[in-house]
N, C-alpha and C positions, 0 to 999 in steps of 0.2 A: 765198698768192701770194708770188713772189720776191721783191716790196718790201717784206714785212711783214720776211722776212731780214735785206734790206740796212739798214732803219731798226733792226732788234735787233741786227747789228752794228757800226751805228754808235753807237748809246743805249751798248751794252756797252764804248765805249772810255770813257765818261766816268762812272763808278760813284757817284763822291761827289756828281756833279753832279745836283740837283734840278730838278723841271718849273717854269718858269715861271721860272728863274734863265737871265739871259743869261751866253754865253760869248762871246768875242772871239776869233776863229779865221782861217784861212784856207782856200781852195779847196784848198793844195796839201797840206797836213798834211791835210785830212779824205782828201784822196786817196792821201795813203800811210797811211792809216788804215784803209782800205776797200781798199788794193791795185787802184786803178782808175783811168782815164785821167781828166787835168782834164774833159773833156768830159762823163764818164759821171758825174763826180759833180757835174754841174749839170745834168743830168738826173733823178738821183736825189733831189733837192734843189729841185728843181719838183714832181715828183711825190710825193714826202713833204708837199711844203708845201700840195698839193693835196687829198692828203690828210684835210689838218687836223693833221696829226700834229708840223709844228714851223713857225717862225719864220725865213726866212732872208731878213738885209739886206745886201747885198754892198755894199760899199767899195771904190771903184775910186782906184790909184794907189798908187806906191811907199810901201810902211809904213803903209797904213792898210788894219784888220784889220775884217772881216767880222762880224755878230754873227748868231748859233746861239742858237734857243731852242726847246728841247723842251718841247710841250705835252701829248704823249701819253705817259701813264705805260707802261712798258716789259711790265708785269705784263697792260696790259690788251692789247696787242699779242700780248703771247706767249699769250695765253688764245686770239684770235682765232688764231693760226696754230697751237696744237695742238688750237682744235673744228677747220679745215678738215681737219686730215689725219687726224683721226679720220673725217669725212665721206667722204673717198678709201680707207677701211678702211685704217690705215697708223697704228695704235695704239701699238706698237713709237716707230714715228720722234717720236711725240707725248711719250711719254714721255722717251724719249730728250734730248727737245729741254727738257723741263720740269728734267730734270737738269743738260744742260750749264750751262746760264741759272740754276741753283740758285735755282728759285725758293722764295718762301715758303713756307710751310705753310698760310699763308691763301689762298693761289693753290691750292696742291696739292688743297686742300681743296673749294674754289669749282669745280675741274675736275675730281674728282673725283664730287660731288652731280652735275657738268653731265653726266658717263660715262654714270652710274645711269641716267638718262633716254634712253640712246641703247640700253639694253639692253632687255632681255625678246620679249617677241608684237607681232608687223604683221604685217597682208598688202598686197603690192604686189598691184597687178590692170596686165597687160598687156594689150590687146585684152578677148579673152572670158573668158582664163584668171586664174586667184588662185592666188599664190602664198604660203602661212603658215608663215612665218621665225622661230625661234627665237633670239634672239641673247644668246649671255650670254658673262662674262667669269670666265677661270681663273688665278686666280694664279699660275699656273705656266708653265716653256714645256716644249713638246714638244717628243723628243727622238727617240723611236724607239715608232714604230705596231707594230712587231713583236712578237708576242707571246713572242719567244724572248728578246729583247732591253730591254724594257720596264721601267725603275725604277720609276715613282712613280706613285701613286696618280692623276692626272690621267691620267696615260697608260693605267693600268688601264680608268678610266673609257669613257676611247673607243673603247680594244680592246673592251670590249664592246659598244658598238654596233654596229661594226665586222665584228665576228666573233660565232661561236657554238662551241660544247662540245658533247659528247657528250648531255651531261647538266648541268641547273641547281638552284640553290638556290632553295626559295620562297623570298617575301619574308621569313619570319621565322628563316631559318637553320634549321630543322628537319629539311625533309624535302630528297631529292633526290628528283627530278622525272625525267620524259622528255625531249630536246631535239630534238638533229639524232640520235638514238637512240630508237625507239618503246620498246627493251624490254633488258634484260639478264640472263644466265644467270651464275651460276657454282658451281666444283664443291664440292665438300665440305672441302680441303684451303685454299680462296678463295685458291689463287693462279691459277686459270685462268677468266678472265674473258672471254665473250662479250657482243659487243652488234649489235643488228640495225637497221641505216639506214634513216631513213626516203626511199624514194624520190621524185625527183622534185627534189631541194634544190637551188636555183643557187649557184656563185660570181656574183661580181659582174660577171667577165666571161662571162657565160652557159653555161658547163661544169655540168655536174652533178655533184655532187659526189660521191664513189665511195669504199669503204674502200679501198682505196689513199693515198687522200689522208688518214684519219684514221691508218694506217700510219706514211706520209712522217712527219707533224707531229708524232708525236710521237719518231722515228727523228731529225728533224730538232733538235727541247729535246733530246735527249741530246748531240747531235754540237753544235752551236752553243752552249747554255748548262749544260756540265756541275758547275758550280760556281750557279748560277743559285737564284732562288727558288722550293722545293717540291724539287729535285734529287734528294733524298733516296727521293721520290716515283719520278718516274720514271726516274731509272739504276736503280732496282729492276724494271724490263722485261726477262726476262730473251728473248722471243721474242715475237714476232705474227706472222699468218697472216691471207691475206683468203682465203677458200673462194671467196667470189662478191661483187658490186659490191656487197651491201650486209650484208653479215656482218665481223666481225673478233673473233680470239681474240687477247685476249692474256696471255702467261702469264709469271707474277712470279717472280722470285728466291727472294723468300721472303713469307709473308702479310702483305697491309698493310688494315686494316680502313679506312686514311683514305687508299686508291686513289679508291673512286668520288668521297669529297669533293674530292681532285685536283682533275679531273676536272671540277668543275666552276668551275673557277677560271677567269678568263683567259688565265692562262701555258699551259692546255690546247685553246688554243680551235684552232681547224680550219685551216688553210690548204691552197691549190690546190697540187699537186706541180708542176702546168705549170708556173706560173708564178714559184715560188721557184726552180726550177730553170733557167729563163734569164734571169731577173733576176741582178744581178752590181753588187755593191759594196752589200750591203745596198737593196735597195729596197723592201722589203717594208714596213720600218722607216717611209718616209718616201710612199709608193704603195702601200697596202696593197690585200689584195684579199681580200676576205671570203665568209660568206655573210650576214652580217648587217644588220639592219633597215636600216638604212644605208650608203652606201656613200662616200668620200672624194673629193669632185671637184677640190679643189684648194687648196692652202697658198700663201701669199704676205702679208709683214708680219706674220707672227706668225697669222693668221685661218685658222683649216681649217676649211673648207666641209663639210657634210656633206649628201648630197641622200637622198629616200627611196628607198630601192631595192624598185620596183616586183611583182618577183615576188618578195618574202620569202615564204618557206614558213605565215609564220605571219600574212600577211594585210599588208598595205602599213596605217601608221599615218597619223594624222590631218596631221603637219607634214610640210611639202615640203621642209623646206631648216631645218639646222641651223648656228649660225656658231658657233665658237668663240675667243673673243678671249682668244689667249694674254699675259704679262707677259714684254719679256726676263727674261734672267736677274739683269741689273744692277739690274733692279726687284723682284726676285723674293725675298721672304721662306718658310722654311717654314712652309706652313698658313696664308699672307698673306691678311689679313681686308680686304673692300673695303667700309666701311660703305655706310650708306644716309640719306642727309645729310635734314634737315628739309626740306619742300617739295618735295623732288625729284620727278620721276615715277614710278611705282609700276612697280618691276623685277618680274616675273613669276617667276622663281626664278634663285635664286645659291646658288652651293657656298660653305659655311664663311665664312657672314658672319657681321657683326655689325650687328645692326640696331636704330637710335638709338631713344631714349627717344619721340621724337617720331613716329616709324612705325611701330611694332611693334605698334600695337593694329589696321592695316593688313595685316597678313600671318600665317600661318599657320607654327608651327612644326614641322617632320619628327621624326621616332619619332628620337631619340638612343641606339639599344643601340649604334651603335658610338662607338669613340672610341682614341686615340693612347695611346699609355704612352709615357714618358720614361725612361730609368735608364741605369744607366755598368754596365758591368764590369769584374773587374779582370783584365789580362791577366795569370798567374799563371806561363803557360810562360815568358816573360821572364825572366831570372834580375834579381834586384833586393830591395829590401825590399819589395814588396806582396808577394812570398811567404810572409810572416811577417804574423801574424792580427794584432799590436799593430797594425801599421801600416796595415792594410785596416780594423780598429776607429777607427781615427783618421779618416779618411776617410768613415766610415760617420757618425762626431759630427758633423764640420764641413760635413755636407751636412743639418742639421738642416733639417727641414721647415719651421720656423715661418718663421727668414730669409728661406728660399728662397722661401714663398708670398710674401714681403712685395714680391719682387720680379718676382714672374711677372704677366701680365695678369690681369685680373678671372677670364675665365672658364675659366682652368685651375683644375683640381680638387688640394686639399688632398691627398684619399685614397689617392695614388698609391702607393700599398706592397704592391699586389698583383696578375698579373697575371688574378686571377681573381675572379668575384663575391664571394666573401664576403671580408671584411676580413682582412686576415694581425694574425696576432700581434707581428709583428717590429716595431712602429712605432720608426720616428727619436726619441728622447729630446733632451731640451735638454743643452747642454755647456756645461762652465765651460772657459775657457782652460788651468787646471790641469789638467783630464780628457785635454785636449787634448795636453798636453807631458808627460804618463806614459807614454802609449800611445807617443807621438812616441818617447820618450828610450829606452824597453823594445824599440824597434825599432831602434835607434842612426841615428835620422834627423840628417845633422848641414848639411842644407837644400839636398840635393840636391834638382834641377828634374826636374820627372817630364813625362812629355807624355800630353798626352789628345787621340786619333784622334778625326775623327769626320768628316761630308761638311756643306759648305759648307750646305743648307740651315739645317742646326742649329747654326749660328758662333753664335745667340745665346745660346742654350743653354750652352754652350759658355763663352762670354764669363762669364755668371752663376754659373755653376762653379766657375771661374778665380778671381773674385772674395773665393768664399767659402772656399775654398782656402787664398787669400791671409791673409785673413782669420784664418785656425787656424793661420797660419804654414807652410802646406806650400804651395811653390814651383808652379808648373804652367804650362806651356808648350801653344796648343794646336796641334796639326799637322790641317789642311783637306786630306779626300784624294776624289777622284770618288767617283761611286759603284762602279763598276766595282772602282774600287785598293780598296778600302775593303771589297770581297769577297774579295781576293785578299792575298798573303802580306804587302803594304805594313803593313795594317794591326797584323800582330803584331809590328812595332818597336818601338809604343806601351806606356806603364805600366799607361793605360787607356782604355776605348773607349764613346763616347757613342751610343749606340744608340734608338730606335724603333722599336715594333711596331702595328701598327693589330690592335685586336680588333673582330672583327667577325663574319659568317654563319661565315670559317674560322678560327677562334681558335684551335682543336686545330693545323690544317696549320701556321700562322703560331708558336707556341710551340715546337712541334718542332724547326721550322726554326732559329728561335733556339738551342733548347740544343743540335742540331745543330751549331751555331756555336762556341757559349762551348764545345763540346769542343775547340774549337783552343787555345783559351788557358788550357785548365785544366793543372791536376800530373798527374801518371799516373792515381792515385788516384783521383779524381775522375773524370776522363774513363772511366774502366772503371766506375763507378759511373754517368755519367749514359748508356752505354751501354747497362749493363744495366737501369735504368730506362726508357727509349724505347723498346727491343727489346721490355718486357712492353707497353707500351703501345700499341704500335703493332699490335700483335697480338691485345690486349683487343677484345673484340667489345661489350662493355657500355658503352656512352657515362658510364654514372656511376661507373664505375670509372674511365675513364679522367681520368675529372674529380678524382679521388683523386689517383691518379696523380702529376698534374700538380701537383697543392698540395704531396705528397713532394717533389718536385724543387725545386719552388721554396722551400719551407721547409729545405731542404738547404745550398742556396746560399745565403739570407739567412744561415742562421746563423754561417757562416762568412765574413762579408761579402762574396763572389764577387759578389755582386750587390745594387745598390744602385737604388732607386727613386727619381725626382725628383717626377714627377707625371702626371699623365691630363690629358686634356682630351676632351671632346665632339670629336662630326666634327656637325654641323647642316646642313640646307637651309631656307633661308626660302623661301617660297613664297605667291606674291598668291594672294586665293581665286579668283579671274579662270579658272584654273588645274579646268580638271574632268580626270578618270580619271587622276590624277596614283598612280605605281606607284614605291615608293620602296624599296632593298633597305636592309638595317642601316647603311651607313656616310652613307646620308644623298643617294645621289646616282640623280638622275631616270632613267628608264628613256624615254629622249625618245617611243619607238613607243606608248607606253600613255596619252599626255599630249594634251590636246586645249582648246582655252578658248572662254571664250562670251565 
């Protein structure tokens, strides 16, 4: 309510001042203190004192001052006025307001345990009907629903509710499946690929959906995201053709045996041609319109609504109504952990927690195959000393693993030096200072400042870098660029670039894309090297080849230090056993249609 405001605006003019300490004031200083008429602030001043919340004795007469006493601690105020506006769904403002007021950590924390509880399974019952509401909270905020458009893994997330593909991943990354495609041909040459629709499929505004529209969507990732994630994938389209509504051929550039796993990404999934086509200024992004289990009823305060969309092809699921409680961005860590405080109430499942000593024998943990990588490269096209191996060895020391773990959270992972299951050879060795200024000196480092790219999620990363950097005596500066810049030419300014990969069901598409990448900032050399490496690869039809492959390339770059490791970490879901037909892919995040509780 507006007076819990005016009482933390007026508590907030007096900082040092303690509860239960008299102060000697007047009506008209508190009134230019609150920017409000004499009148309104004896008004405020009744109903504070009404409250309970302060002490006020007025003193009537020239030069004699009034006395002010605060009895309500400000922390317990601000806790009641960010649970209301969490009640009014307005998460965002709650947080917001925990910031401006800088409150404690024992606050942050107290409101924090108090969230947990406001999250997981209810049903509301209106009349005759019941309504069973999901509600949970993502660290993250949402930025763009489009699957052309779409950065980060939260967004991925709900794109797939959202939307559907051609074709999916089972749960354990193996096989590729049927979806909104009953079946697929192709010819012998595998760049001419057929697939056959199943009839009958709705968007969400009642259309059915037509190879036309699987055409469009993907005519569309070319035209709007041709630098985009998977790119490589499909600007390799060289034509398609719809014969009839539910057939489409399309036919490739040149063979890509990791076309169908495309394909079954998010950045593939389906959109209405209607309706991208009169929408205007991106709406798709922020209104999307799917064919999938769900459909988006409405964002406001950070919360996107997600309701069940009745004629899904593949049967309407057990929950009516999904909430999603995003973090702004001024709140927003990468991979920010939201524990789950002693006593609290039992959250029914959350993304990428951590869950206390005190709860965990409480909750169920998700299959962890997937998980983040950490590592820097060096931008080499740059003209500079990282073109010279002393000084990419130097760099390769002073990112010694042992430091580095010393300073990372608990449960990021030691092993980071590979992006693939078995252990690399290449491990970080310890350095002496001395190790450190050979290499330095053999390079003629004489403490020029170097900059390390990279996008705001990872400034802490970053930070810890910087440190250890410092530390070996090489300089480093960091530069924070979008994600967007951070695709695009901004990034090769930098000396080096702090990067992330999630392995998970697409490890293959997702490593591609990466050295896809680092050919921008390699020497000629190299780039004609990791070309012709990807070219055989992408081409291998043998998954255990290509798992070879992959260890070449990456045993290529370690040795020359182009690429350096920091660490892994797990991606987790906790999950109450409350929680029945719970369906979970590799990175850990619920399939809400498959999920149902007793």
């Amino acid at each position: 309510m507006k007076i819990r405001k005016h009482y933390l605006a007026l508590r907030r003019c007096f900082p040092q001042l303690t509860e239960d300490v008299p102060l000697e004031t007047t009506l008209d200083e508190l009134s230019q203190l609150l920017d409000c008429t004499h009148r309104n602030m004896v008004l405020l001043l009744k109903r504070m004192q009404q409250e309970g919340w302060l002490s006020w004795v007025p003193k009537k007469g020239r030069g004699n001052r009034s006395t002010l006493l605060f009895t309500a601690r400000q922390e317990h105020i601000l806790m009641l006025e960010a649970q209301e506006m969490v009640h009014k769904q307005n998460l965002r403002s709650a947080l917001e307001l925990l910031q401006t007021y800088e409150a404690s950590l024992t606050l942050r924390e107290q409101f924090q345990d108090w969230l947990s509880g406001q999250f997981g399974f209810r049903s509301e019952v209106q009349g005759q009907r019941r309504t069973d509401i999901l509600r949970f909270p993502l660290a993250q905020s949402i930025h763009s629903l489009d699957p052309a458009s779409m950065h980060y893994s939260g967004e991925s997330h709900l794109v797939n509710q959202l939307f559907d593909g051609l074709v999916r991943m089972d749960a354990r990354g193996q096989l590729i499946l049927p979806h909104l495609a009953l079946g697929w041909d192709t010819d012998d040459s595998r760049t001419l690929w057929t697939f056959y629709l199943r009839k009958g499929v709705q968007f969400h505004h009642g259309r059915e959906m037509l190879s036309s529209d699987v055409k469009f969507s993907l005519e569309r990732l070319q035209k709007l995201a041709p630098r985009g994630l998977f790119s490589w994938a499909y600007t390799n389209i060289a034509a398609m053709e719809t014969p009839d509504d539910t057939t489409i051929r399309i036919r490739l550039r040149e063979r890509n045996e990791l076309f169908l796993g495309f394909l079954t990404t998010s950045r593939a999934s389906i959109v209405p041609q209607d309706i991208c086509e009169a929408a205007e200024g991106g709406l798709m992004g922020v209104s999307p319109v799917g064919t999938g289990p769900f459909r988006l009823i409405g964002h406001e305060h950070g919360i996107w609504q997600l309701d069940a969309f009745p004629s899904y092809f593949q049967g309407r699921g057990f929950l009516d109504r999904v909430e999603v409680w995003t973090v702004p961005d001024g709140e927003r860590r990468e991979e920010q952990e939201l524990a789950i405080g002693p006593g609290s109430k039992p959250l029914q499942e959350m993304h990428h927690v951590r869950v206390s000593d005190m709860t965990v024998q409480q909750w169920k943990q998700a299959r962890q195959s997937g998980m983040t990588a950490k590592f820097i490269t060096v931008n080499e096209h740059k003209a500079g000393l990282f073109t010279q191996a002393p000084m990419r060895h130097a760099l390769q020391l002073a990112l010694d693993r042992r430091p580095l773990s010393s300073l990372l959270p608990a449960d990021c992972l030691d092993a980071g030096n590979s992006f693939l299951q078995q252990k690399s050879s290449h491990d970080m060795l310890s350095w002496s200072f001395d190790t450190v200024v050979d290499h330095l000196r053999a390079a003629g480092y004489q403490g020029e400042l170097f900059t390390l790219a990279t996008i705001p999620q990872y400034e802490s990363d970053a930070i810890l870098i910087q440190q250890l950097c410092t530390q070996a005596g090489i300089q480093l500066d960091i530069e924070l660029l979008s994600a967007e810049d951070f695709k695009g030419e901004a990034r090769l300014k930098a000396d080096l670039l702090l990067f992330a990969v999630v392995l998970d069901e697409h490890r293959e598409l997702r490593l591609v894309d990466l050295y896809k990448s680092m050919q921008e900032h390699a020497i000629p050399q190299v780039r004609e090297q990791l070309e012709t490496a990807l070219q055989r690869l992408v081409t291998e039809p043998d998954p255990a080849q290509r798992l070879e492959l992959l260890a070449s390339i990456e045993d290529g770059l370690l040795q020359r230090h182009s690429l350096l490791f920091l660490y892994k970490k797990h991606l987790k879901t906790a999950f109450h056993p409350s929680i029945r037909g719970i369906s979970l892919d590799s990175l850990g995040w619920v399939r809400f249609r498959d999920i149902w509780f007793t």
